[in-house]
N, CA, C and O of each residue as an XYZ file, in Angstrom:
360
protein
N       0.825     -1.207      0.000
C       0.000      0.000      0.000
C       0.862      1.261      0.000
O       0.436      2.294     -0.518
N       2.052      1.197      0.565
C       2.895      2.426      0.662
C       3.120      2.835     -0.444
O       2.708      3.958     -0.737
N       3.904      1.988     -1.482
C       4.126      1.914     -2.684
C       2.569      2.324     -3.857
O       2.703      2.741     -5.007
N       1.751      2.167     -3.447
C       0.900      2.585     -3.977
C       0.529      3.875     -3.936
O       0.079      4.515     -4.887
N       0.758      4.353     -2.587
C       0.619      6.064     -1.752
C       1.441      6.337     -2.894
O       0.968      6.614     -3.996
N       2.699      6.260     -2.638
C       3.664      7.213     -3.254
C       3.001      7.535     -4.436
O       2.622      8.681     -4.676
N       2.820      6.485     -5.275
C       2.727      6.382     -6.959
C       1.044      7.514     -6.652
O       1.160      8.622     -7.176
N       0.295      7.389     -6.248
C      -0.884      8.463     -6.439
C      -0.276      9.941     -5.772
O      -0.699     11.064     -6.045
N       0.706      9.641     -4.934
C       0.850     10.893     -4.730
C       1.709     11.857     -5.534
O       1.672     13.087     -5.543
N       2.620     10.882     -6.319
C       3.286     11.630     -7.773
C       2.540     11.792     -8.605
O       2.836     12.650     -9.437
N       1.097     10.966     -8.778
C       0.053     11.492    -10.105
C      -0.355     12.742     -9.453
O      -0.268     13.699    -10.222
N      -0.764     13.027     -8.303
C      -1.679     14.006     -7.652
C      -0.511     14.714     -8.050
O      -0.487     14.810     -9.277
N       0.486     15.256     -7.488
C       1.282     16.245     -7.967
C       1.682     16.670     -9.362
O       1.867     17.865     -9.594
N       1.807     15.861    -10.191
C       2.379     16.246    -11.501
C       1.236     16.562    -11.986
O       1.271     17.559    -12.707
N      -0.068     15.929    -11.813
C      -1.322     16.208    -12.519
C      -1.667     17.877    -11.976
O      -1.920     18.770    -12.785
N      -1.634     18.036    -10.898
C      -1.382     19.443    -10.524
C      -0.960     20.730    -11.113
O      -1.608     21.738    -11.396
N       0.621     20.361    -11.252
C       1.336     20.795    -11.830
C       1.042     21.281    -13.463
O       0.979     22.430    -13.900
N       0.877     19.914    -14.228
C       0.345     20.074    -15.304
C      -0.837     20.936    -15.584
O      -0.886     21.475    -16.689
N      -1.906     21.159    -14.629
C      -3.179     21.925    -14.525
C      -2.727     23.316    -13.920
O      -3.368     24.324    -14.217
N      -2.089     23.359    -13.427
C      -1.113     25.157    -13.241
C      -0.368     25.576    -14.330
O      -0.537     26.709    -14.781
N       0.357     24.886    -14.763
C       1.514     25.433    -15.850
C       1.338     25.208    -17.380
O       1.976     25.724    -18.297
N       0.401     24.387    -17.427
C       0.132     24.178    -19.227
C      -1.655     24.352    -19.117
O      -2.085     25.453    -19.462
N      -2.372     23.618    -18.792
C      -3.770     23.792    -18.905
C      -4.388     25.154    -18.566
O      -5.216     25.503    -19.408
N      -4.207     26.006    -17.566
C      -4.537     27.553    -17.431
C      -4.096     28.592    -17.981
O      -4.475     29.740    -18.214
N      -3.353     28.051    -18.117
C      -2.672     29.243    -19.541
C      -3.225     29.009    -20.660
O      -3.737     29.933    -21.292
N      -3.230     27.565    -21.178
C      -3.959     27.409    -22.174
C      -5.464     27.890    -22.013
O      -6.217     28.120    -22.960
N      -5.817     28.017    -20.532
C      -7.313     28.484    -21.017
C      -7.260     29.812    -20.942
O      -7.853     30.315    -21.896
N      -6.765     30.652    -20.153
C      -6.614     32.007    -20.013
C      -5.968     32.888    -21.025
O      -6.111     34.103    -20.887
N      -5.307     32.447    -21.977
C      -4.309     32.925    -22.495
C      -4.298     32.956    -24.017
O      -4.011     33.873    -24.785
N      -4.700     31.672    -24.249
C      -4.799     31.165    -25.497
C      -6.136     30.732    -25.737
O      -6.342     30.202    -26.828
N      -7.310     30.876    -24.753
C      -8.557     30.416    -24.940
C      -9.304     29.576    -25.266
O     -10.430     29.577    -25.764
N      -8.243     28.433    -24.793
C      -8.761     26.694    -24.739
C      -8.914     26.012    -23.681
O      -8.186     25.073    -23.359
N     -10.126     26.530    -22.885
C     -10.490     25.879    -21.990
C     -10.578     24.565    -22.097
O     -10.020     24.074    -21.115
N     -11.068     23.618    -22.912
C     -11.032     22.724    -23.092
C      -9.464     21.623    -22.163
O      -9.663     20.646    -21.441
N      -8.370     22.084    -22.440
C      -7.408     21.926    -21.450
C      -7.693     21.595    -20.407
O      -7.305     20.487    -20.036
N      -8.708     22.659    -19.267
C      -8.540     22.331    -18.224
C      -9.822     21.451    -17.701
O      -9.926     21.127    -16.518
N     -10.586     21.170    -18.492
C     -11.751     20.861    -18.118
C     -10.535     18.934    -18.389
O      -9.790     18.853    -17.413
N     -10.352     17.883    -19.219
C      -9.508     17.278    -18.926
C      -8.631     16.982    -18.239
O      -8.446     15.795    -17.969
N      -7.904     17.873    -17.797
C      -6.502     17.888    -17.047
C      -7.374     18.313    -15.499
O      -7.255     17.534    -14.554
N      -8.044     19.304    -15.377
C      -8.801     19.575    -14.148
C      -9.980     18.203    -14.050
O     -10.709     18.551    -13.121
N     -10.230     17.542    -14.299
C     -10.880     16.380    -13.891
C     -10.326     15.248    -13.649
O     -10.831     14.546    -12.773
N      -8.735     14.624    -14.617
C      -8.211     13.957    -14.305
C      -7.560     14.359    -12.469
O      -7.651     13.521    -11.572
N      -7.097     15.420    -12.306
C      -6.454     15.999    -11.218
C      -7.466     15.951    -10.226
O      -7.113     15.588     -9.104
N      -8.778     16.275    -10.436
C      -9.849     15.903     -9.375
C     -10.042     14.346     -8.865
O     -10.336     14.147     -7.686
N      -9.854     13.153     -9.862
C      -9.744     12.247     -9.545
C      -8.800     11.702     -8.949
O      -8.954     10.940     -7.994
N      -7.749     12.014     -9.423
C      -6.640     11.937     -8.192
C      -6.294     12.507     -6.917
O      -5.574     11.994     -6.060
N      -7.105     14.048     -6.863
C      -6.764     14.442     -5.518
C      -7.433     13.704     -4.802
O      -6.952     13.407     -3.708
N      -8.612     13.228     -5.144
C      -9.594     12.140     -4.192
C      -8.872     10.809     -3.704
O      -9.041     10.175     -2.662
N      -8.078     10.596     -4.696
C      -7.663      9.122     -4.626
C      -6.355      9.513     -3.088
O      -6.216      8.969     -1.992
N      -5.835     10.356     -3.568
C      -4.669     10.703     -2.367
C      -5.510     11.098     -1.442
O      -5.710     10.082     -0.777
N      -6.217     12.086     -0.926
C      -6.858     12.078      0.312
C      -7.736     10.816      1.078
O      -7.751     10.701      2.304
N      -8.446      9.913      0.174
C      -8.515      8.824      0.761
C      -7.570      7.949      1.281
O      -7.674      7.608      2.459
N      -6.489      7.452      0.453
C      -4.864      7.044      0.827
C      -4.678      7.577      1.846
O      -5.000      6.870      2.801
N      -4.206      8.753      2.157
C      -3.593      9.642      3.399
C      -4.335      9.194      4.274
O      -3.879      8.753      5.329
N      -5.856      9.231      3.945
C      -6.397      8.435      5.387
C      -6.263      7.314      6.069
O      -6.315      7.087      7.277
N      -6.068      6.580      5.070
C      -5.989      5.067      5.148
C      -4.925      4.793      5.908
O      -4.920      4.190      6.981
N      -3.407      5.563      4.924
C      -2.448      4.887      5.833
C      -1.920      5.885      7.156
O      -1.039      5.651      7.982
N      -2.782      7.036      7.019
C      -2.765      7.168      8.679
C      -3.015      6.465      9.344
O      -2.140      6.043     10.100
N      -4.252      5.998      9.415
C      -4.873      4.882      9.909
C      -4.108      3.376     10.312
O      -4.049      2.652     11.305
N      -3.742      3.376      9.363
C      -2.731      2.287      9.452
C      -1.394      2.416      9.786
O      -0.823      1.374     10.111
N      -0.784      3.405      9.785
C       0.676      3.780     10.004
C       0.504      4.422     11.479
O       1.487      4.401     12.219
N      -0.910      5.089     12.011
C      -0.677      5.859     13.384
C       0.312      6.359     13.068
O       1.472      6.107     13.392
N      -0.309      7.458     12.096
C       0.536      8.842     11.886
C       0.203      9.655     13.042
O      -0.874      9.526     13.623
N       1.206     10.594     13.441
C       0.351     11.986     14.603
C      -0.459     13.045     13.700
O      -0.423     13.371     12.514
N      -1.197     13.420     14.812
C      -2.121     14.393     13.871
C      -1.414     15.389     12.683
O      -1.770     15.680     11.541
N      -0.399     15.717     13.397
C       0.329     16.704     12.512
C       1.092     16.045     10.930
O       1.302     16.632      9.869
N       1.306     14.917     11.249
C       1.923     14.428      9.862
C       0.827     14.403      9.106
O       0.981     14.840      7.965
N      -0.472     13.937      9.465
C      -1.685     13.431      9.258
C      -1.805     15.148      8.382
O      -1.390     15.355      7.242
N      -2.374     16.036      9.153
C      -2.796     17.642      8.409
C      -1.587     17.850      7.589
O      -1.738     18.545      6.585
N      -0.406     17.370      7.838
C       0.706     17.656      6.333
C       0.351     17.187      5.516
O       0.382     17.899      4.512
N      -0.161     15.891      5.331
C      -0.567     15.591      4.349
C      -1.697     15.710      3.530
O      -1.875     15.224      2.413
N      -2.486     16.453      4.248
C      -3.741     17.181      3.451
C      -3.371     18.677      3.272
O      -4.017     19.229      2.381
N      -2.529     19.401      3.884
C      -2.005     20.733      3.132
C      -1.069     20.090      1.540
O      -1.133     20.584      0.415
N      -0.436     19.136      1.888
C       0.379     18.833      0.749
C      -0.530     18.596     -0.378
O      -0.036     18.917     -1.459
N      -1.535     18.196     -0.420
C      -2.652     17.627     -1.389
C      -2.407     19.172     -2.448
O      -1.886     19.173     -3.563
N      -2.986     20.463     -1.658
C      -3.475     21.619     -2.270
C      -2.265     22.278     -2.439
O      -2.272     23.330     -3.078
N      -0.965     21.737     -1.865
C      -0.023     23.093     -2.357
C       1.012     22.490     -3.678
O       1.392     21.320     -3.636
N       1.377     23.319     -4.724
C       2.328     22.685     -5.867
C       3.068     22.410     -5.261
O       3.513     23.136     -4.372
N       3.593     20.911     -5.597
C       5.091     20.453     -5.177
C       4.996     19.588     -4.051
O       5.763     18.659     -3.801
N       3.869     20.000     -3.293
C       3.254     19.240     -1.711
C       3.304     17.405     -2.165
O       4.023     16.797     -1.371
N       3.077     17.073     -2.565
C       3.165     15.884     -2.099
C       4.805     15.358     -2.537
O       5.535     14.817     -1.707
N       5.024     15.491     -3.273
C       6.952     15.262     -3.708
C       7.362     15.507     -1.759
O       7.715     14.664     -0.935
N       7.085     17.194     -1.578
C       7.825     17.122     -0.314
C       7.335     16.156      0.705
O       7.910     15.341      1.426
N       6.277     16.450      0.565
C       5.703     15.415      2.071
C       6.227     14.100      1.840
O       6.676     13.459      2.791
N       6.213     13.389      0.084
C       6.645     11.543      0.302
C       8.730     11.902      1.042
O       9.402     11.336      1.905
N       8.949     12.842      0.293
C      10.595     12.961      0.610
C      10.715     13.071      2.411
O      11.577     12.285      2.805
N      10.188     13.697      3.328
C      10.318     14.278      4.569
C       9.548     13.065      5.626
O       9.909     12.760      6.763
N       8.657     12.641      5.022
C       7.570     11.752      6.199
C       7.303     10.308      5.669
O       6.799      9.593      6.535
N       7.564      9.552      4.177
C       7.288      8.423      4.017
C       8.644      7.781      4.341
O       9.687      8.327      3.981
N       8.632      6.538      5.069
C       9.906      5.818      5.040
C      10.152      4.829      3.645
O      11.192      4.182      3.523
């Protein structure tokens, strides 16, 4: 299951990423929303998939609360989950 965390938590991030730096521009900029409505739904499905995970293996790992809320700030911030698997997953 850890191995599984990680791997959704690199989709959740790069899918992120990808929906900040190429899909909003493309809609704002160049006026193809279309971009984000894809890339912003794939990224919705994954942020779900990682916040359920995070629960789970809190749950299972008896994380402390605080690692536990890192890992739901990491969900919403760019780059957040890269740091959080680097700092708190063994």
């Amino acid at each position: 299951m850890m191995s599984l965390f990680r791997w959704v938590g690199r989709f959740e991030g790069l899918s992120f990423l990808i929906l900040l730096g190429i899909a909003m521009p493309l809609k704002y900029i160049w006026g193809e929303p279309q971009a984000v409505r894809v890339v912003g739904m794939a990224h919705g499905g994954l942020f779900l998939a990682y916040v359920a995970m995070a629960n789970y293996m809190a749950l299972e790992l008896r994380w402390k609360r605080n690692v536990w809320l890192l890992s739901m700030v990491a969900a919403v911030l760019p780059l957040g989950t890269f740091v959080f698997e680097k700092k708190h997953l063994p």
